[in-house]
C-alpha positions as CSV (number, residue, x, y, z in Angstrom):
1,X,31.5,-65.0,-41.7
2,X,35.3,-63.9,-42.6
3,X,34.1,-60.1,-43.1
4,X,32.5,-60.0,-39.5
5,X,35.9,-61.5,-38.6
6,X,37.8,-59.0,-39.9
7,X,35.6,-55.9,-39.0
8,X,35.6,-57.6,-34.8
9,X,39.7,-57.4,-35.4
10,X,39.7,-54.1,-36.6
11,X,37.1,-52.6,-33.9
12,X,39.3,-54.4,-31.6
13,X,42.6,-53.0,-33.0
14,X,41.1,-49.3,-33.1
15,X,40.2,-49.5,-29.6
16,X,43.3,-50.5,-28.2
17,X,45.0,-48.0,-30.4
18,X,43.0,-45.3,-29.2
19,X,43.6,-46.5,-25.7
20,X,47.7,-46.5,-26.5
21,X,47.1,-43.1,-28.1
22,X,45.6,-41.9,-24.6
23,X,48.0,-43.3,-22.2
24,X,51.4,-42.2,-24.1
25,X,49.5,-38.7,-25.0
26,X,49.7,-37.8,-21.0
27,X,53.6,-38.1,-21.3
28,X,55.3,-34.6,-21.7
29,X,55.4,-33.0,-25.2
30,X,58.1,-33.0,-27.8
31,X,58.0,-29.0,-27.9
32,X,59.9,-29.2,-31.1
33,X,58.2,-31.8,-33.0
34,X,55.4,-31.0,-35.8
35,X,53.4,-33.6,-37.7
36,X,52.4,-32.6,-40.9
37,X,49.4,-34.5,-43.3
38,X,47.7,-33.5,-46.3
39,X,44.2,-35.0,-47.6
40,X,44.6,-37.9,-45.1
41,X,48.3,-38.9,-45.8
42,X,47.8,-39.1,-49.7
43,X,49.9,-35.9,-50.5
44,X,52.6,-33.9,-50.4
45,X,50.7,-30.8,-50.9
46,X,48.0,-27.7,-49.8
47,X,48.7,-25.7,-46.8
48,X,51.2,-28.2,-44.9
49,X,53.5,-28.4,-47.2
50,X,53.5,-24.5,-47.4
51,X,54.0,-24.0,-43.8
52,X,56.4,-27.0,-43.8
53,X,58.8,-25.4,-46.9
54,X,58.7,-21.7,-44.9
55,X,59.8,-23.5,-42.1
56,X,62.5,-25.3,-44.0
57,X,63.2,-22.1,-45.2
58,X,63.5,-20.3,-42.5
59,X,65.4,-23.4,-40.2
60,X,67.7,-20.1,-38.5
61,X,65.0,-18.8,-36.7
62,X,62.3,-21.8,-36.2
63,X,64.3,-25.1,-35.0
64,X,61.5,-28.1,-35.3
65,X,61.7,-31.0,-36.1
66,X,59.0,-31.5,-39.0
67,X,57.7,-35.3,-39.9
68,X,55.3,-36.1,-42.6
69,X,52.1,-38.4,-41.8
70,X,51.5,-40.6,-44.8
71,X,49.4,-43.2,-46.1
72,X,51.4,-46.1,-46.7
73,X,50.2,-46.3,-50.2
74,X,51.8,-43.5,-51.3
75,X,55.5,-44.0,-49.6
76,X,57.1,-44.4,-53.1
77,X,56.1,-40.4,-53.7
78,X,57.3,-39.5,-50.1
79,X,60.5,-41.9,-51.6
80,X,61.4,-39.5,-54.1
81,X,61.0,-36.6,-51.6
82,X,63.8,-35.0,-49.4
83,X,61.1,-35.3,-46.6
84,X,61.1,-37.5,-43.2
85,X,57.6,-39.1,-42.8
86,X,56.2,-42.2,-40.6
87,X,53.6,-44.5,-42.1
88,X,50.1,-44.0,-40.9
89,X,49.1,-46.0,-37.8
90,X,52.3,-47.4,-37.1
91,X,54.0,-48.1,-33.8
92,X,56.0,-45.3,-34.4
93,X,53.5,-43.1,-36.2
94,X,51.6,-44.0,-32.5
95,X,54.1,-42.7,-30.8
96,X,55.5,-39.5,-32.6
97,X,51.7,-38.7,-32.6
98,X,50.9,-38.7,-29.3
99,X,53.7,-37.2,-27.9
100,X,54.2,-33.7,-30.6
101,X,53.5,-30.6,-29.7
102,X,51.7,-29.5,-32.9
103,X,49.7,-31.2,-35.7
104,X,49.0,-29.6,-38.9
105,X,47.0,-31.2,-41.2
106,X,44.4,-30.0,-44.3
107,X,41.5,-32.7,-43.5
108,X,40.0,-34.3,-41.0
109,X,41.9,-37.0,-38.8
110,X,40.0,-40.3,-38.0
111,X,37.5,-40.4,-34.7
112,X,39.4,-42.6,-32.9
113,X,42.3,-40.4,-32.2
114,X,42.0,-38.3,-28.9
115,X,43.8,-35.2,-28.7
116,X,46.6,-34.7,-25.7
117,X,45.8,-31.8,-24.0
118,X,48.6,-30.0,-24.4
119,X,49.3,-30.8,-28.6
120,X,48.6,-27.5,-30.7
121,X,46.2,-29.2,-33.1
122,X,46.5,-26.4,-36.4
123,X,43.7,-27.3,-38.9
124,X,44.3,-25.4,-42.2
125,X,41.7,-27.0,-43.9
126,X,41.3,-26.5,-48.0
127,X,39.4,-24.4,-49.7
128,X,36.9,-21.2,-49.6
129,X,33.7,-23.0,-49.6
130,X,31.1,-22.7,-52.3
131,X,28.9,-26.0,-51.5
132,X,27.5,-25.9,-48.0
133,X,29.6,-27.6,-46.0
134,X,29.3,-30.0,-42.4
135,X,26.8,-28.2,-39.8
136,X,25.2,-26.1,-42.9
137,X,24.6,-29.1,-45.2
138,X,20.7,-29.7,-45.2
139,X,21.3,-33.8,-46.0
140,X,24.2,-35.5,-46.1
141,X,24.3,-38.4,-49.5
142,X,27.7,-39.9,-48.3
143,X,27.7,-43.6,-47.8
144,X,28.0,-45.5,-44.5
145,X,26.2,-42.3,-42.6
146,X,23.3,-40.3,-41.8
147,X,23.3,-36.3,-42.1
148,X,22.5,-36.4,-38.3
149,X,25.5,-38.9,-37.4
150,X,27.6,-36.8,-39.9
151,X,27.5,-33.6,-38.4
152,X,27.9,-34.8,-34.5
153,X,31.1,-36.7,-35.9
154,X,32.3,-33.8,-37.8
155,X,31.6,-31.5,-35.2
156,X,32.8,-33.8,-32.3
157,X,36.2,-33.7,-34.7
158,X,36.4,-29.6,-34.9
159,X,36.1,-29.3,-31.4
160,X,39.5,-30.6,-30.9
161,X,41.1,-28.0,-33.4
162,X,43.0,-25.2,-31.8
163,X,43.6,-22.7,-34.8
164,X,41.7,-22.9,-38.0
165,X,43.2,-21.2,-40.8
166,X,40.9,-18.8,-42.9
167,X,41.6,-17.6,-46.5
168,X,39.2,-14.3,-46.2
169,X,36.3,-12.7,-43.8
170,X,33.8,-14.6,-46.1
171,X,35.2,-18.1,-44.7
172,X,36.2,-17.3,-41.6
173,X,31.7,-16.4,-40.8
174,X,31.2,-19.8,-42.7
175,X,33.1,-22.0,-40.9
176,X,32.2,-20.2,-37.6
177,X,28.9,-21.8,-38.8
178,X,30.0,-24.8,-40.2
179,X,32.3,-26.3,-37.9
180,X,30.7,-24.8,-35.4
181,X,34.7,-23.5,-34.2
182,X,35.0,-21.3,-31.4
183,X,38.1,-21.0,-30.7
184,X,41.3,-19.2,-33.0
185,X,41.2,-18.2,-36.6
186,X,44.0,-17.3,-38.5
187,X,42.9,-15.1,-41.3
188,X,45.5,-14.6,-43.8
189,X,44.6,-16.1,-47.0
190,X,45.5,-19.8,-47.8
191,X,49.9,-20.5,-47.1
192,X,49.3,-22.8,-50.2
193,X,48.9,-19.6,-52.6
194,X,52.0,-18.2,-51.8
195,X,54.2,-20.0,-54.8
196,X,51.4,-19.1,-57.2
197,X,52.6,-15.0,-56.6
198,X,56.6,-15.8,-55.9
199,X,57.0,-18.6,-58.5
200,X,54.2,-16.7,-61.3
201,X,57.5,-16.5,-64.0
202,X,57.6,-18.0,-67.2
203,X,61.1,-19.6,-66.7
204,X,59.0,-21.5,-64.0
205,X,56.4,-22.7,-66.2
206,X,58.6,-24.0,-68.9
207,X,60.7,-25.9,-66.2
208,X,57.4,-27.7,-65.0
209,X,56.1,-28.5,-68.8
210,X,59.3,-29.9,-69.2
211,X,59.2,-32.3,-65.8
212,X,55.7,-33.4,-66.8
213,X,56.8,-33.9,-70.5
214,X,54.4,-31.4,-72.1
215,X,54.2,-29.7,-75.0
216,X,55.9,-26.2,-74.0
217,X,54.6,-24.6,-77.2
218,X,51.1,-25.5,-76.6
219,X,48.6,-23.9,-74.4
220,X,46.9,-25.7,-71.2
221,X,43.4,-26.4,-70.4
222,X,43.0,-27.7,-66.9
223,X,40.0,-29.7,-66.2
224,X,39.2,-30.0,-61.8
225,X,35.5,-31.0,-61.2
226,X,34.7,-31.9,-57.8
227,X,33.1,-35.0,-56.6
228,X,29.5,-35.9,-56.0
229,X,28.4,-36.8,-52.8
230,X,25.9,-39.3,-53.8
231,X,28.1,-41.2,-56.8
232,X,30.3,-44.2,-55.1
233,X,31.4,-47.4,-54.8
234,X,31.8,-47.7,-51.2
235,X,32.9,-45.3,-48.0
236,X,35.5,-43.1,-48.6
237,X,35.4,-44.3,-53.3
238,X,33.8,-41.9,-55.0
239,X,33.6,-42.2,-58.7
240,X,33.1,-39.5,-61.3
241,X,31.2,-40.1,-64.8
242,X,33.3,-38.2,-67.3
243,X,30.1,-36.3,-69.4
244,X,32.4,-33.5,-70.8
245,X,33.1,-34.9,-74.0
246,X,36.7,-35.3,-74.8
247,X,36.8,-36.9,-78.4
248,X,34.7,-33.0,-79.4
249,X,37.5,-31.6,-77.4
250,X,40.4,-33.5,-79.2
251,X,39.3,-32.9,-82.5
252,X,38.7,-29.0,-82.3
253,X,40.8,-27.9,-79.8
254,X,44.2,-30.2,-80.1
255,X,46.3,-28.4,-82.9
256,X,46.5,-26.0,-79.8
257,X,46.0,-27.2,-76.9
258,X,46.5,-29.7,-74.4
259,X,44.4,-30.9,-71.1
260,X,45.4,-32.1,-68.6
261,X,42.9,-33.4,-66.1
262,X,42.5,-33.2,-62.0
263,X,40.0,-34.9,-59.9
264,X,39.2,-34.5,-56.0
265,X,41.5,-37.0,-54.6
266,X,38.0,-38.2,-53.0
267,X,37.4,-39.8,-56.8
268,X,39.1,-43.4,-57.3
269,X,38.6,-43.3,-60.9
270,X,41.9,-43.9,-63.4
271,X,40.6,-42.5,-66.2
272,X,41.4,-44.2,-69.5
273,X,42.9,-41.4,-71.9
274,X,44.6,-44.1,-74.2
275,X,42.3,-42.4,-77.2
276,X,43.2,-39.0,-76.3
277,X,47.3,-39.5,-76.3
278,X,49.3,-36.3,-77.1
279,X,46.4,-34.2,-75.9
280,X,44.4,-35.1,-72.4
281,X,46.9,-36.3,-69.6
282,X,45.9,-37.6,-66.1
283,X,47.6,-35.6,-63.5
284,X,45.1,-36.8,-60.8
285,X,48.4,-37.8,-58.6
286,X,50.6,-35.4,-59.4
287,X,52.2,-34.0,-55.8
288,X,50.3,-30.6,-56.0
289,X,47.9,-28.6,-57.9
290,X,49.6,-25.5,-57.6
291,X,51.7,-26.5,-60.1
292,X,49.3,-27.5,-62.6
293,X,47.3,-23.8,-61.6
294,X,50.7,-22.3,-62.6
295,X,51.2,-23.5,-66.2
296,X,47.8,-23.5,-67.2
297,X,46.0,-20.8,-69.8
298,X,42.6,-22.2,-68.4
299,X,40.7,-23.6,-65.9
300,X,37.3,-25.6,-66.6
301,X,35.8,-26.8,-63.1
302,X,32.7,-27.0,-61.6
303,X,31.6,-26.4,-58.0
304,X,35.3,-27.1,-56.7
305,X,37.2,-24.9,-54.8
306,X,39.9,-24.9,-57.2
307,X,38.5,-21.8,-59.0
308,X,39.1,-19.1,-56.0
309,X,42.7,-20.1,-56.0
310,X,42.9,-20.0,-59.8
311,X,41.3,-16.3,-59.6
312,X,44.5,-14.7,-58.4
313,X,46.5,-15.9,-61.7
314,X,43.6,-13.4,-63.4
315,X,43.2,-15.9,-66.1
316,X,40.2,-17.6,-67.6
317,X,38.3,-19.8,-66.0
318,X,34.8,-21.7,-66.9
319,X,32.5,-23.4,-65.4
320,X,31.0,-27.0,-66.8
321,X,27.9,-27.2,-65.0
322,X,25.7,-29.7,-66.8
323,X,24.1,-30.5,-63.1
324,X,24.1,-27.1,-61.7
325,X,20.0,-27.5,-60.4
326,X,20.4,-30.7,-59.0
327,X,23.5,-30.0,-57.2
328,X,22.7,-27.0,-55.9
329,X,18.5,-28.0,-54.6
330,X,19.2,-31.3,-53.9
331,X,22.6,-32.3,-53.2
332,X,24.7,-30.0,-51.6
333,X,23.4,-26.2,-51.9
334,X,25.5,-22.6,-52.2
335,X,26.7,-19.9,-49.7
336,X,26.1,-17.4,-52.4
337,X,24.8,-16.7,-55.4
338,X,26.8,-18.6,-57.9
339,X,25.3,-18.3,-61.1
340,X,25.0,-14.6,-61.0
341,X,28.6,-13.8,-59.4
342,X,31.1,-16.7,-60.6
343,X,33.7,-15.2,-62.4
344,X,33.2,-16.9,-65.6
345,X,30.7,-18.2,-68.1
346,X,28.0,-21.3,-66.4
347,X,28.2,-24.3,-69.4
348,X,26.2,-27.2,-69.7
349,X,27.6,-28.7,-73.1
350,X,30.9,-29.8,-74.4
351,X,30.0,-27.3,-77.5
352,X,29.2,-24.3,-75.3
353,X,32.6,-25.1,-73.6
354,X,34.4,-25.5,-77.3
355,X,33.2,-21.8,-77.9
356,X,33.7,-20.7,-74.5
357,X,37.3,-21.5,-74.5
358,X,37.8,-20.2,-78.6
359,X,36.3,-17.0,-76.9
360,X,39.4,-16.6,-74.7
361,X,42.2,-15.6,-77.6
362,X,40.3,-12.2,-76.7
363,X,40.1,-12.7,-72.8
364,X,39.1,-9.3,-71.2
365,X,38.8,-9.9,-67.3
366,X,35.4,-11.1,-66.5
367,X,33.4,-7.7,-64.6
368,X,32.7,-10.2,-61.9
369,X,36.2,-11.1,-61.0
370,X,37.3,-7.9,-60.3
371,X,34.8,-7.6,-57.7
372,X,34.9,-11.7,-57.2
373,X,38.8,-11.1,-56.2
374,X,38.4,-7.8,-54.2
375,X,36.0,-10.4,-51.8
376,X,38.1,-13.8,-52.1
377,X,41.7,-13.0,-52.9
378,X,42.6,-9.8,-51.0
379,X,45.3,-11.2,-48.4
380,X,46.9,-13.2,-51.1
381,X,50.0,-11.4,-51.1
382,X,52.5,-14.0,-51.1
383,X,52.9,-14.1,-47.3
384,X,50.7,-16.1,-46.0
385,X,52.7,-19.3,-44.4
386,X,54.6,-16.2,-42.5
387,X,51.0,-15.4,-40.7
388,X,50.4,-18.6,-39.8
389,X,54.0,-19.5,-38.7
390,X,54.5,-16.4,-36.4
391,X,51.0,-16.7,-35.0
392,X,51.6,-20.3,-34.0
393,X,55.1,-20.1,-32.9
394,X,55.6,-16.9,-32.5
């Protein structure tokens, strides 16, 4: 009786927020306002905060004001961060919202929220896709939805983006298909890659071992799987069973090295790595990847995304793919041909990883990432928040 309640109140309280969004979004814009949210308020991090620290940067020629949306679960990071922000769904969130003259955000933004007509809505989204994504996706495994009802929300939501940011050519004919998007692209490569070519220096590396309190002398494996869209608790909890074997790992590997692990801030899991202390470290809510990406000898990932940013550092990566049939017939399905053109070995054991990763003391680049990088990673030249930020503004 108490959760029909509560789920009346909150249908209620959605409607007349959306109603309140409406009516104050027909009031003229705040021309020199910008809203900024990554992954749904959890982070300080991706794209925004690339475009956001150019325009920091370059506060002479671009006057804005620039506010951070954030979930109110995470305002102690946003505490320690020389940032303004408003708290999600606040009265004032409501009203800095609806009146700003640009949003730019990574991810989706609920339903509920109409767009004014005259906001600049700037979705950078995150990620060159591997797994089908939205309109593509043959069934949809997520909980609380059908694949029919999943794509007519999703698409419904595109429709109100006015520029979509693409990393490369490959992307920008995806999510033409995708999202269904017909309105402006911005192709030139993902803003987030920029500090991964200015900030590529060993003095940099050490300084962020240090701040994490790493071993500087050791070298760094980083672990980022992706989630599964058909493991999870409830709508919007997706939980990821650990089958990479980190006791093998720890005994073969930790004289020298150290992992440090990363899941899709989709997964809810805190992952206990009591046994493993001194060598596997949870870094699942560290601010931003891109820092991990930086001091790290290795990546080990699966179908994530992570591993056509991680090309551009031209190091090793491999790919843990115990589920590779199942994900790719039944589950989710590729754009390409994966298993003939990643750039990097396919693994389905923990041992084939061990020897995958002994392997790399003599690391010649893989043939495939040459070509893999020449495809995916071409407009990464360290300018790519500039693009976006003279295309929007000017």
């Amino acid at each position: 009786m108490k959760s029909k309640i509560l789920m009346k109140y909150r249908s209620l309280l959605v409607r007349v927020y959306s109603i309140a969004f409406r009516t104050i979004g027909l009031l003229p814009r705040n021309e020199k306002l910008i809203i900024f949210e990554s992954y749904s308020g959890k982070q300080f991090s991706c794209n925004p905060r690339a475009i956001f620290e150019y325009l920091e940067e370059n506060k002479d020629k671009y006057d804005y004001r620039l506010i951070w949306s954030i979930d109110k679960r995470n305002k102690d990071l946003f505490d320690n961060l020389d940032v303004k922000y408003l708290k999600r769904f606040s009265l004032k969130w409501l009203w800095y919202m609806a009146t700003a003259k640009y949003w730019i955000t990574n991810s989706r933004l609920p339903l509920w929220i109409p767009k004014p007509r005259k906001t600049t809505y700037v979705q950078t989204w995150h990620g060159t896709p591997l797994k089908k994504l939205a309109n593509d996706m043959d069934e949809v495994h997520m909980p609380g939805t059908t694949t029919e009802q999943y794509k007519k929300n999703f698409l419904k939501e595109a429709s109100k983006w006015d520029y979509l940011i693409s990393p490369n050519a490959y992307s920008t004919e995806i999510f033409r298909s995708a999202f269904q998007f017909k309105r402006t692209f911005i192709e030139s490569g993902y803003p987030r890659n920029d500090f991964l070519h200015k900030e590529n220096k060993y003095e940099e590396m050490l300084k962020i071992k240090d701040r994490l309190g790493i071993d500087r002398d050791k070298k760094i494996i980083l672990y980022a799987p992706t989630w599964r869209d058909n493991s999870f608790y409830a709508k919007g909890k997706y939980k990821f069973n650990m089958v990479l074997d980190l006791e093998s790992l720890k005994d073969q590997l930790s004289d020298e090295y150290i992992l440090i692990l990363r899941m899709h801030y989709l997964v809810s899991e805190n992952i206990n790595l009591t046994a493993y202390k001194g060598f596997a470290y949870d870094f699942s809510n560290h601010n931003d990847i891109r820092e991990l990406y930086l001091i790290s000898d290795i990546l080990i990932t699966d179908y994530s995304s992570v591993f056509f940013d991680f090309a551009g550092l031209n190091r090793p990566i491999l790919f843990y793919v115990p589920d590779i049939e199942f994900y790719r017939d039944k589950l989710r399905g590729f754009y390409y041909d994966f298993e003939k053109c990643a750039p990097g070995p396919l693994l389905k054991t923990t041992e084939k990883v061990i020897e995958a990763i002994h392997k790399t003391k003599h690391y010649k680049q893989d043939e495939n990432l040459t070509s893999f990088y020449d495809q995916f990673c071409y407009l990464e030249k360290g300018d790519s928040s500039k693009k976006v930020v003279e295309e929007i503004l000017g």
